[in-house]
C-alpha angles and dihedrals in degrees: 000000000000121000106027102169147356128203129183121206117196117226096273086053101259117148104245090173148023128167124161113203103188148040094243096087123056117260114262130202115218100259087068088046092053084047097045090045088051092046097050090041085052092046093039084055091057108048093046084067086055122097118150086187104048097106089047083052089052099048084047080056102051099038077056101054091044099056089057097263132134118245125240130227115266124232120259116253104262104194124194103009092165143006114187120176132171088278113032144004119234114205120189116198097187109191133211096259084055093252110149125223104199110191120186115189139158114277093250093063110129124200086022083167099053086056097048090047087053095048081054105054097043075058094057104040092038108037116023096048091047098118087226102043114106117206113240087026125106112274121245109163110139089200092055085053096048096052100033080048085060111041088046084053085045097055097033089057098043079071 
């Protein structure tokens, strides 16, 4: 199918948009989609906490400084990138302001990323600079839905 579903979290973890986009996933009503924003916020939180490598990184780091360099900046924690099971591939774009892109597709997707990149930027061209959009708050542009609805068509039918 491709692309089945996207879903954007705001930064306290509320759900600000769901569209599905296909018939591969069960239909969901919005109570489930509140829960399953909250839960993924809650799980992208903590693995963001998680680095197996962070001790090797500081020794890097001291090893650095006492031979005389100067240390770089670390990266910043990233959490939950990408979740693929037998049925479907879960791909999470978090953004600097902390906004989540939650982009559900079929495993055989192929250039998840690209698309991702593209649903962000039709947010950002049609939603944050919308005069009467507020940020945090759920999205109702109908100018972001009629071009995220075709590029979706458009992707989904180059299959």
């Amino acid at each position: 199918m491709g692309i089945l579903a996207l879903i954007v979290i705001n930064k306290a973890g509320g759900l600000i948009y769901n569209r599905t986009f296909g018939d591969g996933l069960n239909q969901l009503n919005t109570n489930d989609y509140l829960v399953l924003a909250g839960t993924f916020h809650g799980v992208h939180a903590i693995t963001t906490r998680l680095n197996p490598l962070k001790e090797l990184q500081q020794q890097q780091q001291a090893a650095l400084i006492a031979a005389g360099g100067i240390p770089g900046r670390p990266d910043p924690p990233s959490g939950l990138e990408v979740m693929e099971s037998e049925n479907f591939r879960l791909q999470c774009f978090n953004t600097l302001t902390g906004t989540k892109f939650l982009l559900f597709t079929d495993t055989l997707q192929a250039n998840v990323d690209v698309a991702m990149r593209k649903v962000y930027d039709l947010y950002a061209d049609f939603v944050t600079k919308n005069p009467f959009y507020q940020l945090e708050m759920p999205i109702r542009c109908d100018t972001f839905d009629r071009k995220l609805n075709s590029y979706i068509r458009e992707v989904n039918n180059a299959r």
